[in-house]
N, C-alpha and C positions, 0 to 999 in steps of 0.2 A: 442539328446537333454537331457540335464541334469537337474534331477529332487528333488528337495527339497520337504522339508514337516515342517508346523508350525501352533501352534494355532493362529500366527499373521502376518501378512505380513504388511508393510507398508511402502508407496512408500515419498520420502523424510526424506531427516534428519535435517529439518530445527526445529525450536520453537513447530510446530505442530506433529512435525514426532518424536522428541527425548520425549517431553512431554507426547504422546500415549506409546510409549515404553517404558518408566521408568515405568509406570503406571501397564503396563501387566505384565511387568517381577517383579514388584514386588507382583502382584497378583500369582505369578507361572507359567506365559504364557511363551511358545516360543516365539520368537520375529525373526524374517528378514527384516532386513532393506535398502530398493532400493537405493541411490544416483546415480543420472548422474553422475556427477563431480566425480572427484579425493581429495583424502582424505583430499589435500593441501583448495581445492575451497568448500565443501561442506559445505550442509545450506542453500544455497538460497538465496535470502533475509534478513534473520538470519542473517549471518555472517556478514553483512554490515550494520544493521541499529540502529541506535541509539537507540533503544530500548526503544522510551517516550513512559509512563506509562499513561491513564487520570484516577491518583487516587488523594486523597486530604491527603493520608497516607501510609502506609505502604501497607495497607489491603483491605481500602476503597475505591470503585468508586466514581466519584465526584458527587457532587447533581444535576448537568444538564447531567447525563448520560442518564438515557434514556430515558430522554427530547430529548436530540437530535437525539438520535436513531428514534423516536418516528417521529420526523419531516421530515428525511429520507429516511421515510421507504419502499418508493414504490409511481407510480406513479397512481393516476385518479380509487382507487379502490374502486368497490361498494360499497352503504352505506350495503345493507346488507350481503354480505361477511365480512367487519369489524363489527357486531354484530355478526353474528356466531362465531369470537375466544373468545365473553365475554364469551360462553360455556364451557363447559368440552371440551376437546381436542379429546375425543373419535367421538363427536358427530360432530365434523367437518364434513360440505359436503367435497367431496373429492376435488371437485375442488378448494375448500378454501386450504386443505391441500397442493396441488401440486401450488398453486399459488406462482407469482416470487414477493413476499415482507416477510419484515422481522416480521413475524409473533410473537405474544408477548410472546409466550412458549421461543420460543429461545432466546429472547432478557431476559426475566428472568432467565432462565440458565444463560445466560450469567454476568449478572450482578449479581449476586446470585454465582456462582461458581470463581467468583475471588478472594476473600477474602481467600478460601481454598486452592487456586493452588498458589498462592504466599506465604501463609505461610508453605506450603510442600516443593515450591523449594526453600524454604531459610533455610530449614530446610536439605537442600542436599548442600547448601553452594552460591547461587544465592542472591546478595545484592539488597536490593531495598533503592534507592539514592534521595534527593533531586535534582531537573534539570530544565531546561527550554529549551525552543527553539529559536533559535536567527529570530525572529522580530523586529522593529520598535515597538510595542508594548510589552516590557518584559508580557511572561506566563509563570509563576510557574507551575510548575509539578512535574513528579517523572519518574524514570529512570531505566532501571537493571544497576549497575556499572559495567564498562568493555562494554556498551553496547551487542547488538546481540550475538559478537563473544567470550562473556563469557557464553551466552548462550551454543552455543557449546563446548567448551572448557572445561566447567564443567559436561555437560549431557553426552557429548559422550564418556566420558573413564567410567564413571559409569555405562551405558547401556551394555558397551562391557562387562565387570565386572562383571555385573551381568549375561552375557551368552548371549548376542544380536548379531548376524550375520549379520553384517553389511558389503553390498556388493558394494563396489564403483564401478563408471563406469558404470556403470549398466541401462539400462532403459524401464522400464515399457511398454509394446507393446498393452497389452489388458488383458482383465476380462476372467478368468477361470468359466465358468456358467453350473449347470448341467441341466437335463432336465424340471426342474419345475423352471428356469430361477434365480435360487439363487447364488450367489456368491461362488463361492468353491477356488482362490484361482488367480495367478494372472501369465503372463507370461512378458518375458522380454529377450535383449538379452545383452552381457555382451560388453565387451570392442572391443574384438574380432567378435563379430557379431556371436556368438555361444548361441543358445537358451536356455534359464531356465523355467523349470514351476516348481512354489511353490505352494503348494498344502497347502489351508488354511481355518481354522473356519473362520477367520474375513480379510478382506482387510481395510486397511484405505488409503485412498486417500491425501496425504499430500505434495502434490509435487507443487502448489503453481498454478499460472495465468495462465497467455498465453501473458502475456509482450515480453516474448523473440522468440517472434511467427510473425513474420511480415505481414504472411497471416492473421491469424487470428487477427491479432490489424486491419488491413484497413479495413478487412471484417466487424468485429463488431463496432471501433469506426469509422470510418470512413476513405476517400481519405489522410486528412488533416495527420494523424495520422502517416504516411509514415516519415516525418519528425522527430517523436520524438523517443527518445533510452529510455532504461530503465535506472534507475537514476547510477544503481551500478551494478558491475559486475556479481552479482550474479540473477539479474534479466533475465541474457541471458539463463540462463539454466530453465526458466522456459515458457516450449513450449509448453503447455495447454493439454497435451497425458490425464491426467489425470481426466480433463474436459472430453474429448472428448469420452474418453472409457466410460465414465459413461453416456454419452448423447444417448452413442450409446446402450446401454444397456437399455435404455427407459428412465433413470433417468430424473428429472422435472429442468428444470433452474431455475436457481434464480440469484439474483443480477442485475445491472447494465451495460449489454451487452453494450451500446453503451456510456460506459461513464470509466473513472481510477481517481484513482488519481495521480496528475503529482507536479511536482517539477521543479522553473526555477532556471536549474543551467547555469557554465560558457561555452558557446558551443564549445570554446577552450581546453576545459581542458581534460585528461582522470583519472582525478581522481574519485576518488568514491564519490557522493551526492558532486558535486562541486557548492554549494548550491549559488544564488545568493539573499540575501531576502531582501539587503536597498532598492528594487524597488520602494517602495513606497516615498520612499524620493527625487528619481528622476523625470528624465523625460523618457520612451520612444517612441522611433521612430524606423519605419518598416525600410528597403534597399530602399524606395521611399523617406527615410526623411521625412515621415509623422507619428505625432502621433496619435493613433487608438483605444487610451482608458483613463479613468482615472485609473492613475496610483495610488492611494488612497482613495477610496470611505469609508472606514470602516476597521474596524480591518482588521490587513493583514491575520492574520491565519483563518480568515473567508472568505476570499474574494484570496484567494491563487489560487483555482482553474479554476478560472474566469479571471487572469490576463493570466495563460498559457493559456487557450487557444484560447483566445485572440491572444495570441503571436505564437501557431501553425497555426493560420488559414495566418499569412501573408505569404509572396512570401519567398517560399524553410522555413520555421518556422523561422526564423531567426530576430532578430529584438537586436536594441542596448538601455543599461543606460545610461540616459548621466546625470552625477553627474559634480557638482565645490567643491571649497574649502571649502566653508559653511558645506560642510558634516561632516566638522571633527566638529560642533558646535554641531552633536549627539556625544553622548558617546560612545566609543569602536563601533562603527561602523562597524571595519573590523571584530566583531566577527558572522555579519550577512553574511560573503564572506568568502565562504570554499571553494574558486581554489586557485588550489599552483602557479596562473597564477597572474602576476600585473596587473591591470586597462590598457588600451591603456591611453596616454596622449600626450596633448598638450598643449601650452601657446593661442593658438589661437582657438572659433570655429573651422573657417577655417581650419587650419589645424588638426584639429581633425575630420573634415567630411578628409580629404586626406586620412587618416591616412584608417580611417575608411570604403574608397572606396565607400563613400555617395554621392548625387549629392549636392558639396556642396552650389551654391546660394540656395536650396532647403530647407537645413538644415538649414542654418541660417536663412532662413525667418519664416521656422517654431519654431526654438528658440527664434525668434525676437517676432513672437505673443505671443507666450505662456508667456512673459517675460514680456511683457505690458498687460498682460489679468491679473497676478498677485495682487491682493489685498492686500496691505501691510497690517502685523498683527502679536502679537507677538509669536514667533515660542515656540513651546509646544512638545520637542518630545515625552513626554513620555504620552500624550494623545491624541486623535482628537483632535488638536488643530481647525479646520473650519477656518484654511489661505488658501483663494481657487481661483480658478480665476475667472473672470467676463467676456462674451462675446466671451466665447473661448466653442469650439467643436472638440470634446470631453473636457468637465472641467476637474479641478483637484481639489477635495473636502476639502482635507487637506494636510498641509506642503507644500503649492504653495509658494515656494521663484522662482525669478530669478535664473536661471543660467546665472551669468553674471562674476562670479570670477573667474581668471584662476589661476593655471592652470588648464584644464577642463581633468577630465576623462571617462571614456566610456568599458564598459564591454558586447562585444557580448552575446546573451542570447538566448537560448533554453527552451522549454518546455521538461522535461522528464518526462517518466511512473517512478512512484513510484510503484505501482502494480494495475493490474485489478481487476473492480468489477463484473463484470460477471464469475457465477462460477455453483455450486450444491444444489439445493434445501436441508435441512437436519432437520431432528427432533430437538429438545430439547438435545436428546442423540446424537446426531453427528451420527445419520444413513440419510443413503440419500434414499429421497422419489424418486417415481417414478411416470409418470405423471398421474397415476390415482388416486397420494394421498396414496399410500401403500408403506412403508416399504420394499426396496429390501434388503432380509436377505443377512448378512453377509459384506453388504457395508456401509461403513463409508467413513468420510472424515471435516477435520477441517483443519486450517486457510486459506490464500488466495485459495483455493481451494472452498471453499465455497463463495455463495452469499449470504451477507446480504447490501451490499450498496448501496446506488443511489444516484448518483447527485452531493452531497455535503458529503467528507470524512467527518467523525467525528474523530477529532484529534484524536494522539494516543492511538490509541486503534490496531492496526493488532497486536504487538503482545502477549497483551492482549488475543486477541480471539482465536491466535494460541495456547499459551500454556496452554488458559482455555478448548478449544477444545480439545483438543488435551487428555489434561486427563479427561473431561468427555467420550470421546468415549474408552481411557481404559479403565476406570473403570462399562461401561456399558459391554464391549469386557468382562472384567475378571467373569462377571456373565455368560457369554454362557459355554455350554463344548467346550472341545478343540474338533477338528477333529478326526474323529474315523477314522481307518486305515480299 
């Protein structure tokens, strides 16, 4: 078995894993860095996602940040475990500490340490852009330009650069621990299936969910969950080892085990985040040609991951849009439709349930209600307009037109994992607690790897918290000594 040695190990090279490494090594650290993937795929997550920002600036979180965090943040917890965090952090009972909600120490690091890790990576060449996200409702944001994959593209010739051994292929097996249960360094085996131990002051944990884990997605989100993929390719490689090592190491859960965030894209498509978001301007219906929810109750970016799953619970996840012509009476439309796949169409219903393999008297009779339940009104896209229907089950709260213009289209539709929220309990500092509420020296761990979420995502923010993670746990890393030999 072959054996390395470093003040740092750290498993992924996504936002959270390049972000801890630029951090150490410019503190003086060694640095080794684990990737699964090959040089071409590495990242994770990173390299695929859009990279929206919730800042109102360059530097700024927005003013409903940790409002919403805040609402969040865990479920049904004692009134008096939430007055023990107004304390000093010291005086935490333990069970407070190891508890699975997002605790307000971290949530102020967090909000608090973004302002500095975005003026540092822009200060290494990382642009921060004006953006949005394509809704039914335009939302202003902010962005890294180039998204994710300039994330890497910029971080990772500078870490190398700087002296970083960065080892593709490679995957993380389990925790190096000496006799008094501390962290000493991390083992893995290579492409070849040939062991490494890295021998290390600090591990940090950066290797993302457990999305690309199909055991562990049915185990923790449920049966239903068997149906959905992860949204982009780079979700496959993240198979939860990194969860799992630390759970087994006694570490405290956190986050939302039985819950992700998901994304409906085209179920046809293999492209990456083949995003499908005018739902709310249609109709859908399940493979019974029945429809099983309102497809508009409120903002879409609010109500996003209520329509998935929704849409995973029916027969095989599967369920169709069924849009007319009136759609093109929104604006750019198609900028909410990221498959490089066209709409199915037809001039008739009818043939569009054929087309479709729907039981079609089914579909048109469910067309035919929903179309007479419509209260006419004038269409408002760029607000709740409340055109809804009347006497119909499940309603439709706003932008209730007829589907009655052909030619009519129809876009198959999935629920995908955007990434999981079940993940690692962690301090302020990105060290991961263990379930007695103590500190296991020498272990770290920040972005999806960590749990802070429940329920309801709060828009872009993961990679926010990877790359703010990610250099607060260097930078608490670069205050330990390195490993003595």
């Amino acid at each position: 078995m072959k054996e390395m040695q470093a003040d740092v190990v750290i498993v992924g090279c996504g936002a959270a894993g390049l972000s801890c490494a630029l951090t150490s090594l410019e503190a003086g650290k060694s640095v080794v860095m684990l990737e699964r993937a090959n040089e071409a795929e590495s990242g994770g997550n990173t390299r695929w996602t859009e990279a929206l920002l919730r800042l109102k600036s360059e530097t700024e979180v927005t003013d409903d940040f940790v409002d919403e965090f805040t609402r969040n943040s865990g479920y049904n917890i004692q009134q008096d475990f939430i007055e023990a965090t107004t304390r000093e952090y010291s005086t935490w009972p333990s069970v407070v500490k190891a508890l699975s909600f997002l605790d307000p120490e971290v949530l102020n690091a967090f909000a608090e340490g973004v302002p500095e890790v975005l003026k540092w990576l822009q200060d290494h060449g990382i642009k921060v852009v004006d953006s949005y996200y394509p809704y039914p409702l335009y939302w202003a944001m902010m962005s890294i330009y180039g998204g994710g994959l300039a994330i890497i593209e910029t971080l990772t010739p500078i870490v190398k650069k700087k002296g970083a051994e960065v080892l593709y292929e490679t995957t993380a097996v389990g925790l190096l621990r000496d006799d008094d249960e501390r962290v000493v360094g991390i083992k893995a085996v290579d492409a070849n299936h040939e062991g490494i131990k890295i021998h290390a002051a600090s591990v940090v944990l950066a290797c993302g969910g457990f999305e690309g884990n199909p055991q562990m997605v049915v185990q923790h989100i449920g049966p239903a969950a068997r149906y959905m993929r992860p949204v982009a390719r780079g979700g496959y490689y993240n198979k939860g080892e990194g969860i799992r090592m630390a759970l087994d190491a006694g570490a405290a859960p956190a986050g939302d085990y039985a819950d992700c965030h998901r994304q409906m894209i085209d179920a046809r498509s293999c492209m990456q985040e083949a995003l499908v978001n005018c739902f709310p301007m249609g109709v859908i219906v399940n493979k019974d040609a029945v429809r099983f929810m309102d497809e508009a109750p409120s903002e879409a970016w609010r109500i996003q991951e209520d329509p998935c799953r929704f849409v995973t619970e029916q027969r095989d996840g599967i369920a169709y849009l069924i849009l007319d012509q009136k759609i093109n009476d929104y604006p750019n439309w198609r900028t909410m439709v990221r498959s490089d796949l066209p709409p199915v169409s037809a001039d008739s219903l009818e043939g569009l349930a054929q087309k479709l393999e729907l039981p079609v008297a089914k579909f048109v009779s469910t067309l035919s209600a929903y179309n007479e339940a419509c209260v006419p009104g004038p269409f408002e896209p760029s607000t709740l307009d409340g055109v809804r229907t009347e006497g119909l089950q499940p309603p439709k709260s706003n932008w209730a037109r007829p589907i009655d213009k052909g030619p009519f289209l129809a876009y198959p539709i999935m629920s995908s994992i955007t990434f999981t929220y079940g993940g690692l309990k962690t301090t302020a500092n990105a060290q991961v607690v263990n379930n007695s509420g103590m500190v296991i020296p020498g272990l770290y761990a920040a972005g999806e790897t960590v749990g802070i979420l429940y329920g309801l995502y709060v828009g872009a923010v993961s990679v926010l918290r990877a790359l703010t993670f990610g250099r607060i746990a260097g930078k608490h890393i670069a205050e330990r000594r390195s490993l003595v030999n």
